[in-house]
N, CA and C atoms as an extended XYZ file, in Angstrom:
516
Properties=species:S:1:pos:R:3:atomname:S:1:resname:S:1:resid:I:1 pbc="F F F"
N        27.638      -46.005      -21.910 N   UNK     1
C        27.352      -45.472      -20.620 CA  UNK     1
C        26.755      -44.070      -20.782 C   UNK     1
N        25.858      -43.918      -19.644 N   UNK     2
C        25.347      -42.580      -20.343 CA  UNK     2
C        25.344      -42.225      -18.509 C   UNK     2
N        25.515      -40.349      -18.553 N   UNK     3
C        25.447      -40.080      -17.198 CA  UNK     3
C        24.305      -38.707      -17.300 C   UNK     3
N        23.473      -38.751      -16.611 N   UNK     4
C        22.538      -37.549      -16.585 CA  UNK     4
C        22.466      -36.663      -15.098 C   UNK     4
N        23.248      -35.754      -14.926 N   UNK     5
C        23.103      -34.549      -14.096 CA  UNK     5
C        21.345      -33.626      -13.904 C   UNK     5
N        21.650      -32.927      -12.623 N   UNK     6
C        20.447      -31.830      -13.358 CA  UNK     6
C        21.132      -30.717      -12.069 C   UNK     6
N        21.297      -29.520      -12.364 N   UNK     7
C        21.263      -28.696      -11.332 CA  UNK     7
C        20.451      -27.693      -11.640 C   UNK     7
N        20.242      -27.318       -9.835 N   UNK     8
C        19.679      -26.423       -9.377 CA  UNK     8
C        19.773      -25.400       -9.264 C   UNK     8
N        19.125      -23.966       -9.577 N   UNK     9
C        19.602      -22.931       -9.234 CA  UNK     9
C        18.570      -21.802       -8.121 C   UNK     9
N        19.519      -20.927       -7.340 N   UNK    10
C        18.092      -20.082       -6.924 CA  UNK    10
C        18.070      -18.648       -8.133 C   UNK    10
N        16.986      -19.136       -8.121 N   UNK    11
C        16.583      -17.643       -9.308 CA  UNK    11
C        15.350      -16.604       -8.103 C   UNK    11
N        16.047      -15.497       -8.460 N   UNK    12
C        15.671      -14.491       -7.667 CA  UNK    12
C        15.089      -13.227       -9.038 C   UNK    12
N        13.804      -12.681       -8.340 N   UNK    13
C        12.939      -12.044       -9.145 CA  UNK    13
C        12.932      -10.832       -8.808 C   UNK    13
N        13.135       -9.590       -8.732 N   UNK    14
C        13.541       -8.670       -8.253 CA  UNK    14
C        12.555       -7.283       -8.512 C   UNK    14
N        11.284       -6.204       -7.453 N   UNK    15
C        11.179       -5.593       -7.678 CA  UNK    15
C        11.382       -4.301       -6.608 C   UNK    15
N        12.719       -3.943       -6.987 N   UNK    16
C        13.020       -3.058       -5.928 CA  UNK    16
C        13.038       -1.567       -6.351 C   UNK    16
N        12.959       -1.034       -5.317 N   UNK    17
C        12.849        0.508       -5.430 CA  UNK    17
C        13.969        1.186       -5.768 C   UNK    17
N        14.600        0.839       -6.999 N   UNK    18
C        15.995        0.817       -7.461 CA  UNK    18
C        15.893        2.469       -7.367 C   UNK    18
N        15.105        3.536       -7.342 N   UNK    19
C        15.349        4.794       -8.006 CA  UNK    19
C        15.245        5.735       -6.184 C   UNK    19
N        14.943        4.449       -5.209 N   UNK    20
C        14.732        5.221       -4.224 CA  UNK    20
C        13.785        6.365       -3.873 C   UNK    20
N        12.753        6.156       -4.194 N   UNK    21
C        11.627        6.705       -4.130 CA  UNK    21
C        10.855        6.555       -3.316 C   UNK    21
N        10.411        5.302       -2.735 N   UNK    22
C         9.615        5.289       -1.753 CA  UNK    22
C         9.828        6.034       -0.332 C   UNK    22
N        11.158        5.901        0.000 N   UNK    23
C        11.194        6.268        1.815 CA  UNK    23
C        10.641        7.993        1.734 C   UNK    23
N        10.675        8.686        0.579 N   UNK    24
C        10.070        9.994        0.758 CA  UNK    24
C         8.616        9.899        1.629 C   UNK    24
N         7.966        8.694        1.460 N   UNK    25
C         6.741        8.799        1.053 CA  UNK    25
C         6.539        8.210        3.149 C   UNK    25
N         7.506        7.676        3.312 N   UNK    26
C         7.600        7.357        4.907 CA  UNK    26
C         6.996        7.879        6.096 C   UNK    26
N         6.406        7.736        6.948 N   UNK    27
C         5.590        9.019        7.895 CA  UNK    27
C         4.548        9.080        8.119 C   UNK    27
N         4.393        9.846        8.658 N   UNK    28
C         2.513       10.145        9.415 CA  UNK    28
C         2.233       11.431        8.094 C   UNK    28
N         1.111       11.411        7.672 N   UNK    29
C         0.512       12.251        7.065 CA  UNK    29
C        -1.042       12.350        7.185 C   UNK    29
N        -1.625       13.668        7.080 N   UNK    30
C        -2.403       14.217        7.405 CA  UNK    30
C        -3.332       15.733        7.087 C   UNK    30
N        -5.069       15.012        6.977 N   UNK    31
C        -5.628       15.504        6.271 CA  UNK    31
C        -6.815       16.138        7.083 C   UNK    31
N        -6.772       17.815        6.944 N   UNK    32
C        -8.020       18.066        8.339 CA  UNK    32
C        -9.161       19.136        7.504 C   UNK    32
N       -10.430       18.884        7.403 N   UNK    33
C       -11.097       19.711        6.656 CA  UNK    33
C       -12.345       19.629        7.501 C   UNK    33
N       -12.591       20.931        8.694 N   UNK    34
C       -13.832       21.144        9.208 CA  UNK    34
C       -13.873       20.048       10.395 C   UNK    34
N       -14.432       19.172       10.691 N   UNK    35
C       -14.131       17.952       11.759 CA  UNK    35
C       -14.010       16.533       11.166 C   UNK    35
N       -13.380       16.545        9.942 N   UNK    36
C       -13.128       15.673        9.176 CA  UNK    36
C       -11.545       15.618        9.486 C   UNK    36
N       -10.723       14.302       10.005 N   UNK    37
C        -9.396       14.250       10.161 CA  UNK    37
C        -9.087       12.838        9.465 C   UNK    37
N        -8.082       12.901        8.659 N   UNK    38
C        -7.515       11.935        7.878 CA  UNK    38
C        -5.931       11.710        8.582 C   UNK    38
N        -5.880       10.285        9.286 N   UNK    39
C        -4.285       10.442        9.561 CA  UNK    39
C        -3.864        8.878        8.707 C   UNK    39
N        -2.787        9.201        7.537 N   UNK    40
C        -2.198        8.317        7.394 CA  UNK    40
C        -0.563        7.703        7.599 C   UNK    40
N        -0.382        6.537        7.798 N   UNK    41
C         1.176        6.472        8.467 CA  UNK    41
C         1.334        5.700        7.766 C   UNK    41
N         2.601        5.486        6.580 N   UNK    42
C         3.243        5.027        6.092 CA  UNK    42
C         4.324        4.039        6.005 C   UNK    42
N         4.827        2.770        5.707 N   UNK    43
C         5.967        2.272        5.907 CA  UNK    43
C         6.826        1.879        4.945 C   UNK    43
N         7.832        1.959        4.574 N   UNK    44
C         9.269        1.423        3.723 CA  UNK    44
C         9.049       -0.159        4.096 C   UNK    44
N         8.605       -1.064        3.105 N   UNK    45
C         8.901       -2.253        3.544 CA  UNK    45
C         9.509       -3.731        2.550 C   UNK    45
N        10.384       -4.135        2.497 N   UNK    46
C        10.935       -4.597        1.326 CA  UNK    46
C        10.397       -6.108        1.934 C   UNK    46
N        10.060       -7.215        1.375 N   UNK    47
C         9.891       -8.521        1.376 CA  UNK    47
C        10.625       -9.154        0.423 C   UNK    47
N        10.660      -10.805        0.883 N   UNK    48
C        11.502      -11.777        0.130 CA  UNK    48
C        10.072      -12.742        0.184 C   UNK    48
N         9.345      -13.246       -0.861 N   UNK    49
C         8.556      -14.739       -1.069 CA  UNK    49
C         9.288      -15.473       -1.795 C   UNK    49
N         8.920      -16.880       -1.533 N   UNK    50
C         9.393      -17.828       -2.036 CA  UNK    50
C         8.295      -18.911       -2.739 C   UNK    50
N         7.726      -18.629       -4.141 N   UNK    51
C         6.996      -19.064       -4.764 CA  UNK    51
C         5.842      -20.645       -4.236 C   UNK    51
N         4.905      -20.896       -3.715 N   UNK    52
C         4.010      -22.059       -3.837 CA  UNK    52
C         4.833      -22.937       -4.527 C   UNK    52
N         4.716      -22.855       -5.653 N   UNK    53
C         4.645      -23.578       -6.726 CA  UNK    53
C         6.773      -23.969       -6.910 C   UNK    53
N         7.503      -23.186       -6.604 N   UNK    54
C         8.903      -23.609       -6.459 CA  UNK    54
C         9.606      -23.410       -5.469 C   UNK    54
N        10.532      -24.020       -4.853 N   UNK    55
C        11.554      -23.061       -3.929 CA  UNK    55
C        12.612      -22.765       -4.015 C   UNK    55
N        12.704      -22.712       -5.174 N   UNK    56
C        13.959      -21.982       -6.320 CA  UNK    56
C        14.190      -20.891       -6.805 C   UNK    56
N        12.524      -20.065       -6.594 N   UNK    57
C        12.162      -18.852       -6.923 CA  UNK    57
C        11.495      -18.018       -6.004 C   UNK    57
N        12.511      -16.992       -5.581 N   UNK    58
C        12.307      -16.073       -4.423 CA  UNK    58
C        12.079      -14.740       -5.142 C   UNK    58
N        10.908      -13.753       -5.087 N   UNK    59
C        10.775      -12.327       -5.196 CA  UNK    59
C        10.930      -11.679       -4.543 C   UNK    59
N        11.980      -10.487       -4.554 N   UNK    60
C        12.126       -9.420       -3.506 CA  UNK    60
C        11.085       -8.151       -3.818 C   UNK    60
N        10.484       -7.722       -3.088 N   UNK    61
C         9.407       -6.933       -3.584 CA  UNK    61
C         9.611       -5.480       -2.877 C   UNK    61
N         9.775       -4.311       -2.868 N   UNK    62
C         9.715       -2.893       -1.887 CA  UNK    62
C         8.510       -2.297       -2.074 C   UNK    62
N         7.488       -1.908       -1.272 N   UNK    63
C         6.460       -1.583       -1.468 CA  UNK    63
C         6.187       -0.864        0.164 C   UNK    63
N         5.369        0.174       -0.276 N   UNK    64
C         4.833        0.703        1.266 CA  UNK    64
C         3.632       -0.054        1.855 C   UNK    64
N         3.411       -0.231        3.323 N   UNK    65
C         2.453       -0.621        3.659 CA  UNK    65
C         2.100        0.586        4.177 C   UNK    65
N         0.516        1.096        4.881 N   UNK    66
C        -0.180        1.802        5.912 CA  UNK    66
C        -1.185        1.881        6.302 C   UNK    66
N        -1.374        2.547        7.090 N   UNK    67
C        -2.776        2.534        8.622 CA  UNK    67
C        -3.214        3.795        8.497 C   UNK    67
N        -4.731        3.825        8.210 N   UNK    68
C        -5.294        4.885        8.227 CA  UNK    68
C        -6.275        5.239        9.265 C   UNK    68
N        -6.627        6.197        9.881 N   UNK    69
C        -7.530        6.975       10.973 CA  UNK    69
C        -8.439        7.801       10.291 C   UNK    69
N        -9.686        7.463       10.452 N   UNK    70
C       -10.740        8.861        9.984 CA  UNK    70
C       -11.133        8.923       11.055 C   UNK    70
N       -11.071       10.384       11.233 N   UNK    71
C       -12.147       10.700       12.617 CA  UNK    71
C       -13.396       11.757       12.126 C   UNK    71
N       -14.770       11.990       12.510 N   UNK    72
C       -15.475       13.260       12.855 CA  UNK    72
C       -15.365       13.437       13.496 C   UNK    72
N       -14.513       14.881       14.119 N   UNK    73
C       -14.743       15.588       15.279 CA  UNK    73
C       -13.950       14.493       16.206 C   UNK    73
N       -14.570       13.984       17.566 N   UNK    74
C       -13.749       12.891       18.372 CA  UNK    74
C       -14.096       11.775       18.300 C   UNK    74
N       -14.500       11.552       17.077 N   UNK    75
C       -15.759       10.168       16.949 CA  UNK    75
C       -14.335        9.670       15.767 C   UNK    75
N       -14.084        8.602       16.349 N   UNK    76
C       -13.330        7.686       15.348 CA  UNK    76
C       -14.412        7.018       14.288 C   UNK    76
N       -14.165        7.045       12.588 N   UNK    77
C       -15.200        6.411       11.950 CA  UNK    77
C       -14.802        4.900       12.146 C   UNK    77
N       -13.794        5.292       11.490 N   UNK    78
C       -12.173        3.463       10.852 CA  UNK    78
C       -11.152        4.403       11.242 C   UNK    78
N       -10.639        2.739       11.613 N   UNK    79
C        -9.072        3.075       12.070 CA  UNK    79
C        -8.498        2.041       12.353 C   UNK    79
N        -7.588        1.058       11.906 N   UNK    80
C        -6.390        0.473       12.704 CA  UNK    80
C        -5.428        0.945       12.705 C   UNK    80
N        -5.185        2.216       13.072 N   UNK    81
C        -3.818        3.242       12.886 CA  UNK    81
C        -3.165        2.530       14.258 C   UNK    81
N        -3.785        2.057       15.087 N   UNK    82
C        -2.371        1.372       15.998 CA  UNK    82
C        -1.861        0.214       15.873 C   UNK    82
N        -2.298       -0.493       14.902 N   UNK    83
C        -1.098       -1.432       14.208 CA  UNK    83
C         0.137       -0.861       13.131 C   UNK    83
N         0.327        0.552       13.658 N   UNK    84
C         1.896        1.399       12.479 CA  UNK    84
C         2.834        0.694       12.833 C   UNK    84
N         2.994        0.527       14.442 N   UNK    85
C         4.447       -0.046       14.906 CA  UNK    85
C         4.343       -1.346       14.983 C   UNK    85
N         3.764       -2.116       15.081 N   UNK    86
C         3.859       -3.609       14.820 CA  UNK    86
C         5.064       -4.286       13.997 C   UNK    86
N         5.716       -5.018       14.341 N   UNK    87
C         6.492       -5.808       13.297 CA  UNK    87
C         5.798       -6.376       12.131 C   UNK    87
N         6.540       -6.015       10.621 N   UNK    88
C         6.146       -6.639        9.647 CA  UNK    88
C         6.804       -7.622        8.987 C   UNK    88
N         5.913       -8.552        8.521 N   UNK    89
C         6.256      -10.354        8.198 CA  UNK    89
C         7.248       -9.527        6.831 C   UNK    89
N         8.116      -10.706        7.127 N   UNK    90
C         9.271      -10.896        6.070 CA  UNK    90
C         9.171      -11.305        4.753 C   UNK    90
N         7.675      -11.751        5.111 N   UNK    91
C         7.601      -12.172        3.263 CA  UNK    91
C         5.932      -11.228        3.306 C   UNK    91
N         5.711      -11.676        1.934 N   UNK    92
C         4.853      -10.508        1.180 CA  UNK    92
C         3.255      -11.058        1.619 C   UNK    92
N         2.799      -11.497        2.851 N   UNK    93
C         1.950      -11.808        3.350 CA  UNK    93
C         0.706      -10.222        4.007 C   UNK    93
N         0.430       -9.751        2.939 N   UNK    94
C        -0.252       -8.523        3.207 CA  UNK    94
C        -1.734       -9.326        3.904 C   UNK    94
N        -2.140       -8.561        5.389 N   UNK    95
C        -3.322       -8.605        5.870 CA  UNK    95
C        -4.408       -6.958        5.923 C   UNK    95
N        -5.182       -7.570        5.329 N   UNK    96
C        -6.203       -6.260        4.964 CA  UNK    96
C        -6.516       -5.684        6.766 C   UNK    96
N        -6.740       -7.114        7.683 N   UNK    97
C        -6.973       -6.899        9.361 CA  UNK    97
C        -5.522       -5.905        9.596 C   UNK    97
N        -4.480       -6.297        9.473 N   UNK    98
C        -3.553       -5.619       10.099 CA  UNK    98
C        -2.963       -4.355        9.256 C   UNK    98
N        -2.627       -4.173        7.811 N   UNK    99
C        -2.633       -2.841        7.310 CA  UNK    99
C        -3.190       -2.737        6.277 C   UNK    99
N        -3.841       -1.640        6.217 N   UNK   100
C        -5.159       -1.422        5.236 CA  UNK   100
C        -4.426       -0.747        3.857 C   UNK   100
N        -3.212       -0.422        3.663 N   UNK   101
C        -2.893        0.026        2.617 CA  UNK   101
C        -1.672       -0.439        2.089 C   UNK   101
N        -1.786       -0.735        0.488 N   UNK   102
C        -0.461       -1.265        0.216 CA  UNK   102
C        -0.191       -0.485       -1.301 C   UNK   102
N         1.369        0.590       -1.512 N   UNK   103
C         1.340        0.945       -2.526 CA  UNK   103
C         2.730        0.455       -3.177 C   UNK   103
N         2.830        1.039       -4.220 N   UNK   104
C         4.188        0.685       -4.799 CA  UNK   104
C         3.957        1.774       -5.954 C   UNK   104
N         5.673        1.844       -6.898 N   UNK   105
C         5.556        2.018       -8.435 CA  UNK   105
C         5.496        1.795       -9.136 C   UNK   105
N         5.069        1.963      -10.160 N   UNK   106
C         4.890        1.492      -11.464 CA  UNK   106
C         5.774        0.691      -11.697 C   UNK   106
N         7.263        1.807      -12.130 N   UNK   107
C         8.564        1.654      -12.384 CA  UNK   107
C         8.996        2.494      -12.195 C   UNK   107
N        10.805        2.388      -11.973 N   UNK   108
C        11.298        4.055      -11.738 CA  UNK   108
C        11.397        4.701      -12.973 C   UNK   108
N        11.335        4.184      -14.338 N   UNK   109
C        11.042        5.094      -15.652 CA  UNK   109
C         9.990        6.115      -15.230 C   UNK   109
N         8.794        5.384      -14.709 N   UNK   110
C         7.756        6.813      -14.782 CA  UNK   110
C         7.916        7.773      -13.994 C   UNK   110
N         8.433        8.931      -15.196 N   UNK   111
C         8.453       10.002      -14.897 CA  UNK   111
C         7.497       11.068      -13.908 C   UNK   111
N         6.077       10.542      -13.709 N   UNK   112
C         5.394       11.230      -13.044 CA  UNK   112
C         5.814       10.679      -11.075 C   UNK   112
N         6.373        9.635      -10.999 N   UNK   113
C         6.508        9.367       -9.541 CA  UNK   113
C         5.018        9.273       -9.061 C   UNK   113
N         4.235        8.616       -9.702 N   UNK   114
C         2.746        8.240       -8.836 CA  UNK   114
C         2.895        7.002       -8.577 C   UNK   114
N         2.378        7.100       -7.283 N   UNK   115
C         1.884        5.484       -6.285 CA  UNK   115
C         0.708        5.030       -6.541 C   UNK   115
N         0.691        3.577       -7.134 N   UNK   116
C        -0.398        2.635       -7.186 CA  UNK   116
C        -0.539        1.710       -6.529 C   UNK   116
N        -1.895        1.566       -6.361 N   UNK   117
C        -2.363        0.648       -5.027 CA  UNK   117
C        -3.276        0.151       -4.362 C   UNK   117
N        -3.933       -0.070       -3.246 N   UNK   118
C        -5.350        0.154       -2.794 CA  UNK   118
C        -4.870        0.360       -0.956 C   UNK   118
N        -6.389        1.033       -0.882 N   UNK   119
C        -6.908        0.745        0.771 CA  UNK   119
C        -7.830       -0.115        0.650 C   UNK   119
N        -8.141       -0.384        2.196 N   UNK   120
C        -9.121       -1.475        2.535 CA  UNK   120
C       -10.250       -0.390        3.106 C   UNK   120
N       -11.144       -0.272        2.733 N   UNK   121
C       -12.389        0.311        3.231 CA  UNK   121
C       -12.980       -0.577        4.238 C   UNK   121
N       -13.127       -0.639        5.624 N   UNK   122
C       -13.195       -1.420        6.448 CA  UNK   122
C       -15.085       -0.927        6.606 C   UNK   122
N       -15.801       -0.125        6.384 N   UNK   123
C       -16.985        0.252        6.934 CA  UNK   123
C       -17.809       -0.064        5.111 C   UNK   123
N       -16.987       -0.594        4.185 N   UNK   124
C       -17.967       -0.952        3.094 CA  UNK   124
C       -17.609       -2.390        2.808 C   UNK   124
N       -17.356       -2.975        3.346 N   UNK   125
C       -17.667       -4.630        3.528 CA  UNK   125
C       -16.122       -4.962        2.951 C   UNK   125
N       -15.054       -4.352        3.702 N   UNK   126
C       -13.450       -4.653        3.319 CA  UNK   126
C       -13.135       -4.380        1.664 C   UNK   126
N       -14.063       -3.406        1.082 N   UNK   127
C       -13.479       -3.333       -0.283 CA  UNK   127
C       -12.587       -2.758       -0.348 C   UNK   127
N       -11.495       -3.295       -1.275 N   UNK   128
C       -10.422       -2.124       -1.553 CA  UNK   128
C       -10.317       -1.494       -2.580 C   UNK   128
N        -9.986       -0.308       -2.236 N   UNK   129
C        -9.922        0.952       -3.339 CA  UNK   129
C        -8.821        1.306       -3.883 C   UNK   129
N        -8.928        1.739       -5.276 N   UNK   130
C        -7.862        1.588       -6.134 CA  UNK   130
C        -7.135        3.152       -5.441 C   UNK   130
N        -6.124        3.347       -5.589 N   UNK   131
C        -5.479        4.578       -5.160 CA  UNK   131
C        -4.489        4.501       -5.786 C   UNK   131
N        -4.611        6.543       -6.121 N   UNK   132
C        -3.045        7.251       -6.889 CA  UNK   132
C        -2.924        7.949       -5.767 C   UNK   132
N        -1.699        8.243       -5.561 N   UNK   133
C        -0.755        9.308       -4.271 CA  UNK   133
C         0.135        9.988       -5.498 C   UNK   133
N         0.911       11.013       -5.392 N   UNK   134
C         2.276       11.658       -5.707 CA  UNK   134
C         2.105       12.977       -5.294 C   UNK   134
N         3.542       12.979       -5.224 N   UNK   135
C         4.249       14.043       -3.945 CA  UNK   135
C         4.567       15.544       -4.844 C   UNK   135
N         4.349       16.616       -4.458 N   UNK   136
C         4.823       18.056       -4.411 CA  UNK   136
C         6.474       17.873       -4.665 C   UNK   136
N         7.073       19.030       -5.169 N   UNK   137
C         7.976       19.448       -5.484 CA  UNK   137
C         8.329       19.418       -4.319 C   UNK   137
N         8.414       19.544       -3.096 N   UNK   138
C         8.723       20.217       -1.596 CA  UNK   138
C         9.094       18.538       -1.248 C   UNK   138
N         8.195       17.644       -1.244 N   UNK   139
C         7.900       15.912       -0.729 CA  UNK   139
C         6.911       16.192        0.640 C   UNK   139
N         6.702       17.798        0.710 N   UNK   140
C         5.640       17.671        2.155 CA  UNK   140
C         4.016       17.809        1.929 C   UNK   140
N         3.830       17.331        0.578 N   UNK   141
C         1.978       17.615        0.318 CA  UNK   141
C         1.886       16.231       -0.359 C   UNK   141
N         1.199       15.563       -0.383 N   UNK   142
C         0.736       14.681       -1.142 CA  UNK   142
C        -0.626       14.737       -1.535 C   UNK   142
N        -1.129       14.226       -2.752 N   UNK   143
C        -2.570       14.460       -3.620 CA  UNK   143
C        -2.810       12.992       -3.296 C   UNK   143
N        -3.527       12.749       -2.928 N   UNK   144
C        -4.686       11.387       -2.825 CA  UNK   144
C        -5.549       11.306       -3.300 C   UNK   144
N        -5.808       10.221       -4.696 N   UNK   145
C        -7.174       10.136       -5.133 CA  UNK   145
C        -7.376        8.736       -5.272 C   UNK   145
N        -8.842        8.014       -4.691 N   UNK   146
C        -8.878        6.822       -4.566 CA  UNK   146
C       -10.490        6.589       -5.459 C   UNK   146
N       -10.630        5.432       -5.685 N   UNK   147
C       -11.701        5.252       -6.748 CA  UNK   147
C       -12.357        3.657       -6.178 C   UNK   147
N       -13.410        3.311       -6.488 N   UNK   148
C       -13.891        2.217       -6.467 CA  UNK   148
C       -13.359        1.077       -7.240 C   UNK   148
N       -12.868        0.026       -7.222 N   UNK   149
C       -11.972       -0.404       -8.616 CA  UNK   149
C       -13.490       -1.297       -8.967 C   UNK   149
N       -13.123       -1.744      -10.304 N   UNK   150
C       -13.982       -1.555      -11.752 CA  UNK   150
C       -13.932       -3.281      -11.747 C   UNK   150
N       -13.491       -3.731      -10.458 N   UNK   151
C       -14.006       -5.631      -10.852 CA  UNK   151
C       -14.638       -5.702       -9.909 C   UNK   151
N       -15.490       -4.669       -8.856 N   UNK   152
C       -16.114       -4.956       -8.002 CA  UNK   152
C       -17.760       -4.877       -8.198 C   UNK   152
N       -17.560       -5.906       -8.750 N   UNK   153
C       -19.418       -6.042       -9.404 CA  UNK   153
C       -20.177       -6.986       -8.781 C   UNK   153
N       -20.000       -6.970       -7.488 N   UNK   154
C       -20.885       -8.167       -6.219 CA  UNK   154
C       -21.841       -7.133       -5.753 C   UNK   154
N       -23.050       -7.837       -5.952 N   UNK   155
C       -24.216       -7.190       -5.634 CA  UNK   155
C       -24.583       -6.591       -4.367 C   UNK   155
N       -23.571       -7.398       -3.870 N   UNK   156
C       -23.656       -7.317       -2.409 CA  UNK   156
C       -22.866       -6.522       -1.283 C   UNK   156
N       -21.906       -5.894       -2.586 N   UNK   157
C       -20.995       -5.176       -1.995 CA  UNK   157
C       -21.549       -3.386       -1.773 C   UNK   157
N       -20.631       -3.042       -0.939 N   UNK   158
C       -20.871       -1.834       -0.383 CA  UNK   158
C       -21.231       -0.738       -2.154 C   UNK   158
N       -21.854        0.737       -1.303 N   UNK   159
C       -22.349        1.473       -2.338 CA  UNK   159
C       -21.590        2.489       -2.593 C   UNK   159
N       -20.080        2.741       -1.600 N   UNK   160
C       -19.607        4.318       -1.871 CA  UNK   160
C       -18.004        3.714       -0.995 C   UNK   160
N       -17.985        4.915       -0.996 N   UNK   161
C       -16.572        4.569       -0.192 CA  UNK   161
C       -16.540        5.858        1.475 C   UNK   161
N       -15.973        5.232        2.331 N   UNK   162
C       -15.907        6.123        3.535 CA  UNK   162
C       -15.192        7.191        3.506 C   UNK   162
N       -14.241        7.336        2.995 N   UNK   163
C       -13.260        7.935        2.755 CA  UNK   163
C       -13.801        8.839        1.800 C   UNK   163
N       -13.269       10.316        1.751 N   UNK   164
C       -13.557       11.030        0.048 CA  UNK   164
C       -12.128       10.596       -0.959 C   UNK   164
N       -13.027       10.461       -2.207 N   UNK   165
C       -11.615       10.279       -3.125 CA  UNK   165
C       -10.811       11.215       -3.323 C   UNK   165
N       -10.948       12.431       -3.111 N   UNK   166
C        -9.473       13.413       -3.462 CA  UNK   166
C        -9.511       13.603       -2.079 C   UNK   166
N        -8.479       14.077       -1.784 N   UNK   167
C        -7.507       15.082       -0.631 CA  UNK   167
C        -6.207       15.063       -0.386 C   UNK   167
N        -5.502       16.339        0.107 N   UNK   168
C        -4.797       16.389       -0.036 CA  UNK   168
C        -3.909       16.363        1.708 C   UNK   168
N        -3.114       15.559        1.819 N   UNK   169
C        -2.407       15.312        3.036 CA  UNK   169
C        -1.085       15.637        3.203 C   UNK   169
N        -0.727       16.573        4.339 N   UNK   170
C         0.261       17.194        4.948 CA  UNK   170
C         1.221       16.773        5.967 C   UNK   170
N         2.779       16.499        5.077 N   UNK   171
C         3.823       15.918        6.055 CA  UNK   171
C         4.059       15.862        7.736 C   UNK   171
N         3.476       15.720        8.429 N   UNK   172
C         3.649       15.829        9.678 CA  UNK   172
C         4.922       15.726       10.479 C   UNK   172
């Protein structure tokens, strides 16, 4: 006689903000140089997915989402900054339409505390841009530098970015 079992387990994948770092980063922030206004708003947002391919395997993920505003002067360039308060989906279903920015950390080993990530450049044909953030000694300045990322080789794609790549944005 022979008897063959099989069990199941849920295996859970885990990348959380074990060092507590992100909610610093929480908030409206803001960048004003001449009639150039940068407003970005930030969110703490942890998700649970549950793999395509199994449903045995759930990732918890903490990562910020946010909504950015450029204005000249009173001339909005881009902006879906009024989707900040919206409810966000429970699983890791990021929409470039509804928030244009998604960062996270490395790990909490790295010592420097920089955020990696992208925006969605909505006025260069939805490309997204690679972006570093990290915070001042204080947590009320942040350095923003964003770059073109380096697999965007469609001919067809936009030539620059709307946004400037450095600046620096102030806790509001």
């Amino acid at each position: 006689m022979f008897i063959s079992t099989t069990t199941n387990a849920q295996v859970t994948i885990t990348d959380y903000d074990t060092c507590q770092y992100l909610q610093q980063y929480d908030g409206e922030w803001r960048y004003t140089n001449g009639n150039d206004t940068i407003r970005i708003y930030l969110r703490y947002h942890r998700t649970a997915n549950t793999t395509y391919y199994s449903t045995t395997t759930t990732t918890i993920t903490d990562r910020l989402w946010g909504w950015h505003e450029y204005k000249r002067g009173n001339i909005v360039i881009e902006s879906n900054y009024q989707n900040r308060l919206l409810a966000l989906p429970s699983e890791n279903d990021f929409n470039p339409m509804f928030s244009s920015i998604l960062l996270g950390l490395p790990n909490c080993a790295d010592t420097s505390k920089r955020l990696i990530g992208f925006i969605t450049d909505y006025l260069q044909q939805k490309e997204w841009h690679d972006v570093k953030a990290s915070l001042d000694a204080t947590k009320t300045i942040m350095t923003w530098h964003q770059e073109r990322g380096t697999s965007l080789n469609d001919p067809f794609a936009g030539m620059g970015m709307t946004l400037p790549s450095n600046f620096i944005l102030i806790k509001q």
